[in-house]
N, C-alpha and C positions, 0 to 999 in steps of 0.2 A: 674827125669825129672822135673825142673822150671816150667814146664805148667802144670793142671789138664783137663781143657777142649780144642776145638776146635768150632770157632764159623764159619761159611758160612755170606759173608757180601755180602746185593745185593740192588738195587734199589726198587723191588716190584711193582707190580701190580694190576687191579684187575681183580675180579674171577666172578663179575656178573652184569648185565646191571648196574641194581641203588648202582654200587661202583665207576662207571665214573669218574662222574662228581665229586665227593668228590673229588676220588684219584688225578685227573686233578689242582683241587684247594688247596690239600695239594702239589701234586709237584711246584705248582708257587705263594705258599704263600708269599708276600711280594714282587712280581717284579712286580705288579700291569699288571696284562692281563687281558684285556677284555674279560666279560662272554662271548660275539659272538665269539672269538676266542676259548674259552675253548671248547663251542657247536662245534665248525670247528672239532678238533682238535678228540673231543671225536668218531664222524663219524668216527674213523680210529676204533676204540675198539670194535663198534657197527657193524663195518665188520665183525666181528670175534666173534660176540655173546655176546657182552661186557666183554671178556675174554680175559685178555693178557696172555700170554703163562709161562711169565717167573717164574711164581709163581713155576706152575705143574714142569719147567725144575730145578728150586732150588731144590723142593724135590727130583725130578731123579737124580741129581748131588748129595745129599746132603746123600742118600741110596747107595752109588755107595762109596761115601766115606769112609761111615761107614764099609762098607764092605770088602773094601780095608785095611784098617784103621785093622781091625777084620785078616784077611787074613795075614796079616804082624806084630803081635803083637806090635799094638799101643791103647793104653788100653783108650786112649782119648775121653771121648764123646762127642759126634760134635752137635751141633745149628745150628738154623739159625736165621737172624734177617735183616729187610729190614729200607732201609730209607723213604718209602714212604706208604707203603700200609700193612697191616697183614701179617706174624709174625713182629709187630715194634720191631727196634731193642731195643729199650728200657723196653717192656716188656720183650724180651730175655733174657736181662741184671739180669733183677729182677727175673727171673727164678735161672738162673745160679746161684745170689746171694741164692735161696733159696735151689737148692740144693748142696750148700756149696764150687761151685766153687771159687777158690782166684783169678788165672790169666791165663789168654786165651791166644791162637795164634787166630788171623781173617785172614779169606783169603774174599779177594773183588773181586767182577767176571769181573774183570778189568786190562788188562795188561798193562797198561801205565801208565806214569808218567801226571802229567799236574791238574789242581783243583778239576773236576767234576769225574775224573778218579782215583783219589788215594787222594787226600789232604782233601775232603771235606769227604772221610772214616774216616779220622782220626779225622774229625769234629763230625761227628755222633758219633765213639764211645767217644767221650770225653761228647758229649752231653746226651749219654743214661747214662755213669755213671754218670754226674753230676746229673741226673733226680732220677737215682735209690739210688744214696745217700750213708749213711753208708755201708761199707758189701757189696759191688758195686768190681766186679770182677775188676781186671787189665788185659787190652786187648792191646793187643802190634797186628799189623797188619802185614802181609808178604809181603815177599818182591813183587818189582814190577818182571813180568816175561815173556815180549813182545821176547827173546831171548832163553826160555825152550826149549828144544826138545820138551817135554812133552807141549808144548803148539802149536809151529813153525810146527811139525813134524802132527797133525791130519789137519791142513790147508793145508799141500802138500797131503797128501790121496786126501782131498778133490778135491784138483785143478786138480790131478791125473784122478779121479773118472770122472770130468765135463768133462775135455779137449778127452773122450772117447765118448762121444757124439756128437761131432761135426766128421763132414765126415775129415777122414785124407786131401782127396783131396783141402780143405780148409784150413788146418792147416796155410799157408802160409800169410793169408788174416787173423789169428784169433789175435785177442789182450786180454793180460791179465791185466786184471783192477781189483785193488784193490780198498777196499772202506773203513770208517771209520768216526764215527762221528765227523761232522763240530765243529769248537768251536770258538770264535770271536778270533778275527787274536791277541788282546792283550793279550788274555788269552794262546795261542798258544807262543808270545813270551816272557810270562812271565812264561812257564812251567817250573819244575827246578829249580835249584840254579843258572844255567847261562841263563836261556831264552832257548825254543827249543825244548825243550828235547821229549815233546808229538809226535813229525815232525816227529826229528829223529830217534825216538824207532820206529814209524811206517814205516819209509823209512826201515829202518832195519829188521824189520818183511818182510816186502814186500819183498827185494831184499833178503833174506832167501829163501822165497815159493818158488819166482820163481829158482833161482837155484838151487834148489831140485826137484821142481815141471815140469818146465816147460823152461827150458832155451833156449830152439828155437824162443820162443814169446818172443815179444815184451811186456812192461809193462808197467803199468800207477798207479800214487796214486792218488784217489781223496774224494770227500766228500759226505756226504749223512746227511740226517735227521738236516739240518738246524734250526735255531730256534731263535723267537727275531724282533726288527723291520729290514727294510731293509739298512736306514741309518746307520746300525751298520755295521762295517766288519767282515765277517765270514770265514773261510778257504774256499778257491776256486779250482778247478772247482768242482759243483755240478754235480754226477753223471749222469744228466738226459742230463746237458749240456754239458759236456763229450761226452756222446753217437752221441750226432748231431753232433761234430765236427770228430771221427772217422767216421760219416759214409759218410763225406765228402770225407775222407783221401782214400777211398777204399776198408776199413777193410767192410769183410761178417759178423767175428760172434766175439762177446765176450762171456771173461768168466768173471764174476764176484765175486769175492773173499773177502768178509765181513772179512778180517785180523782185524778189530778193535772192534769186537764182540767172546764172547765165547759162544754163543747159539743165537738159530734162535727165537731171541723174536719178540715182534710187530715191531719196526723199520728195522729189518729184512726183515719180512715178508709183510709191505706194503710199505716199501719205494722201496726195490730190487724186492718182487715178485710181489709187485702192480703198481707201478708207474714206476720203472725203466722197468719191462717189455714192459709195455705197450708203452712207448720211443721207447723201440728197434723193437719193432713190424710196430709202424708205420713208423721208416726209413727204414724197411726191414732188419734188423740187426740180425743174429739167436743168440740166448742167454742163454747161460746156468750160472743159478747160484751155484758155489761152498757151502757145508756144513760147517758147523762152528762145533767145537770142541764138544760141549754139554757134554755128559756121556762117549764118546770115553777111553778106557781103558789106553791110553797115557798121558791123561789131569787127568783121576783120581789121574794117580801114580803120574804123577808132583806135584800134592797136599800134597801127602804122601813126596815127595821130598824134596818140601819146609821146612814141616815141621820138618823133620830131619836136615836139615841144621841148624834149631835152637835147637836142641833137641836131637842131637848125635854129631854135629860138623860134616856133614855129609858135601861133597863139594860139591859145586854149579855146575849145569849140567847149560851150557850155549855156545850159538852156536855165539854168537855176539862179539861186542869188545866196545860200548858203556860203560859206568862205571854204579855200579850198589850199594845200600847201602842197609842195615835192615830197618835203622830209619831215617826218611827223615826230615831236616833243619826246624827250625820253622817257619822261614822266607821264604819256596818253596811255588810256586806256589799258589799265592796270590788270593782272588777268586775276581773276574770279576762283572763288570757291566753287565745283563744277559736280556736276552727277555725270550720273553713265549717259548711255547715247542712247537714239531713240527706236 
């Protein structure tokens, strides 16, 4: 086997009130936000006890792996390491150096192509080995996977699951809305080696779910979790504005479908279960939101998946027709002029 370890790559959060406003100031290091906005901002963590979730769901994912990992004789010990908040990846790095790893597979909890979602992983690990220096593992990252069964296939359970909550007698009036984080319209067209590709890999997610899911409905892709001035252009329509113009149209209820998330972290949980709700409440709009992948035993094995496909020559399980590579150009997806967070 060419690899000895397996690393988990993720953005990170934090675990206690006074890690806020740190973590806030480490994620907008150098785009120059204002402390009144960071205090905005941080309000959304302070919802939720100053606790963002994704840490606790890395580790549930990360046990889940391993055990899978254990379960199917792959003898690879797995990490974790974040870009913004404890485990950093950079101390990961220097673990792994110490206990004698040479070169890693990384999985990013991120299925798409585009800067903030694959390009800027590749940034971090080049930045935790440069940081760790000599004896600094080689980390090669996996591939992008918006097309996995194992990824595509626990988002239709979910839509599955929602669309049984709404009265059948409705069904006819119900719309399926996808959602996914915004990204400034340049950074959207500079995704890729030809421009795009973030759009398209999620169009193609989308129109997956629903023909598995849900093919009587009607379907929409839109955007959520915004961020940045407003003079800037960001992918449109915003979820919330979304909703006010279906409830123009005559639609009773959506479902909504986080296709661009693999767990229910904080943007998640207060942009769809906070703010989009409360949208749908005051147009009278009934709303259910779909689950995201998280620990689902179909997104574990696609891990184990992945990994084989560099590590047995194992074939690529994919339900799409986009084009798809290992190692992505050096020149993809260029990172962007950026605002603050949301």
């Amino acid at each position: 086997m060419p690899y000895d370890a397996f690393v988990l790559l993720s953005f990170g959060g934090p675990e206690h009130p006074d890690d806020v406003m740190p973590f806030l100031r480490n994620v907008t290091r150098g785009r120059g936000v204002p402390e009144e906005r960071l205090l905005e901002v941080a309000e959304h963590y302070y919802h939720f006890g100053g606790v963002s979730p994704i840490n606790q769901q890395c580790r549930d994912l990360l046990a889940a792996v391993r055990a899978d990992f254990g379960a199917h004789g792959i003898s690879l010990p797995a990490y974790w390491g974040n870009r913004n908040w404890a485990p950093m990846l950079a101390d990961t790095v220097a673990q792994m150096r110490d206990d004698g790893v040479e070169s890693a597979l990384g999985f990013a909890t991120s299925a798409y192509g585009g800067y903030s979602s694959c390009r800027q992983y590749w940034e971090d690990i080049a930045a935790a080995v440069e940081h760790v220096g000599p004896g600094a593992p080689k980390i090669t990252k996996l591939r992008q996977f918006w097309d996995h069964p194992g990824f595509v296939g626990p988002h239709v359970s979910a839509v599955r699951t929602a669309l049984t909550e709404i009265d059948p007698a409705r069904h006819a009036t119900t719309r399926l809305v996808f959602t996914a984080h915004s990204i400034p319209t340049t950074m959207a067209e500079n995704a890729g080696p030809t421009g795009g590709r973030y759009t398209a890999q999620l169009n193609e997610t989308a129109a997956l779910v629903h023909a598995a899911a849900a093919p009587e409905l009607s379907w929409d892709l839109v955007w959520q979790s915004r961020s940045g001035p407003p003079q800037v252009p960001w992918l449109e329509p915003d979820i919330n504005d979304h909703l006010r113009v279906l409830a123009e149209k005559d639609v009773t209820d959506v479902i909504v479908s986080p296709i661009g998330f693999v767990s229910d972290h904080l943007e998640v949980l207060w942009d769809l279960d906070n703010e989009a709700l409360e949208t749908a409440r005051d147009l009278g709009l009934g709303y259910v939101r779909a689950g995201t992948p998280g620990t689902d035993p179909a997104f574990v094995a696609m891990i184990r998946e992945l990994v084989l496909e560099r590590t047995a020559n194992a074939p690529q399980q994919r339900l799409g027709t986009l084009p798809v590579w290992d190692i992505c150009q050096t020149d993809c997806c260029p990172a962007p002029t950026r605002g603050g967070p949301r």
